[in-house]
C-alpha positions as CSV (number, residue, x, y, z in Angstrom):
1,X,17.7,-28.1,0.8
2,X,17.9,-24.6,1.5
3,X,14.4,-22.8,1.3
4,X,14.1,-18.8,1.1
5,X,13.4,-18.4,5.0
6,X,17.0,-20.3,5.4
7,X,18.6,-17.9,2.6
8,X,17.6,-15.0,4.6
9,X,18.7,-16.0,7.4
10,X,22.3,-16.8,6.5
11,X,22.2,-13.5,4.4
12,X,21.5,-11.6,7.0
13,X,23.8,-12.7,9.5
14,X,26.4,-13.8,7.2
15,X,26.4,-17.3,8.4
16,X,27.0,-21.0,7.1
17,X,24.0,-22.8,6.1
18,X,23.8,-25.0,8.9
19,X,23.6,-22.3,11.5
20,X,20.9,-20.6,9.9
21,X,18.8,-23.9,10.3
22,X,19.5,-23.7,13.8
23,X,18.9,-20.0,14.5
24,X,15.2,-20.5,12.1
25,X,14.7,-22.7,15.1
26,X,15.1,-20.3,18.3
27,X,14.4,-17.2,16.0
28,X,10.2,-15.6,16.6
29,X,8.0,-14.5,14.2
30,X,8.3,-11.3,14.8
31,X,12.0,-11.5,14.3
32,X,11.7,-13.5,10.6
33,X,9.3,-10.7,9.4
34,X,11.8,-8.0,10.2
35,X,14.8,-9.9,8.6
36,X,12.2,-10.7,5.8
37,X,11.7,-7.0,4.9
38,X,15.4,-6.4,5.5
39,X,16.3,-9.4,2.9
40,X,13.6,-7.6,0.5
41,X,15.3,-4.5,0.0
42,X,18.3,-6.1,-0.4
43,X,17.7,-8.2,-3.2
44,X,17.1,-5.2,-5.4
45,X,14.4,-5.7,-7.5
46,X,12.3,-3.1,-6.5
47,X,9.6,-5.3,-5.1
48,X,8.6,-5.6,-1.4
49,X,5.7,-7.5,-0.1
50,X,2.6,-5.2,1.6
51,X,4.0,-7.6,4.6
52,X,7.3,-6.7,4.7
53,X,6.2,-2.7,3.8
54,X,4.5,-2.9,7.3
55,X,7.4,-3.7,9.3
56,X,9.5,-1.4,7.8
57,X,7.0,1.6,8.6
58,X,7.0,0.2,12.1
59,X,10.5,0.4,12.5
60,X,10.8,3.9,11.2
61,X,8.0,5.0,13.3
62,X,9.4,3.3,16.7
63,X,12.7,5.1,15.5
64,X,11.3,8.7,15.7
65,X,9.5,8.0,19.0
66,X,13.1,6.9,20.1
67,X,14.7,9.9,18.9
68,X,12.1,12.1,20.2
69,X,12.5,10.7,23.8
70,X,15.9,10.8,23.4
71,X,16.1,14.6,22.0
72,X,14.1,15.4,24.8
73,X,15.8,14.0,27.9
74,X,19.3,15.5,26.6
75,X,17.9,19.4,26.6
């Protein structure tokens, strides 16, 4: 029985049912809440959970202190 965590998982990436059961297993938390937030905004429907929100901003804001560091070291 596939439940939504299982969906996700084999949405995002692109594998059979049955591997996605085995990657919930070795997968962390912290891991499952980013491909949570990335399944979100692909299902379209406008809605994404205050959860899911959070990890997003994170990753946006980890990106511009990578890009800073990076812009930095190259001049």
């Amino acid at each position: 029985m596939k439940t939504e965590k299982t969906e996700m998982i084999m949405k995002y990436f692109d594998v059979t049912y049955k591997v996605a059961k085995q990657y919930e297993i070795i997968l962390k938390d912290k891991q499952l809440r980013q491909i949570k937030a990335w399944y979100e905004t692909k299902k379209g429907d406008g809605t994404i959970s205050a959860e899911s929100e959070e990890v997003l901003k994170e990753i946006l804001t980890k990106g511009k202190i990578l890009k800073k560091a990076i812009d930095e070291k190259v001049k």
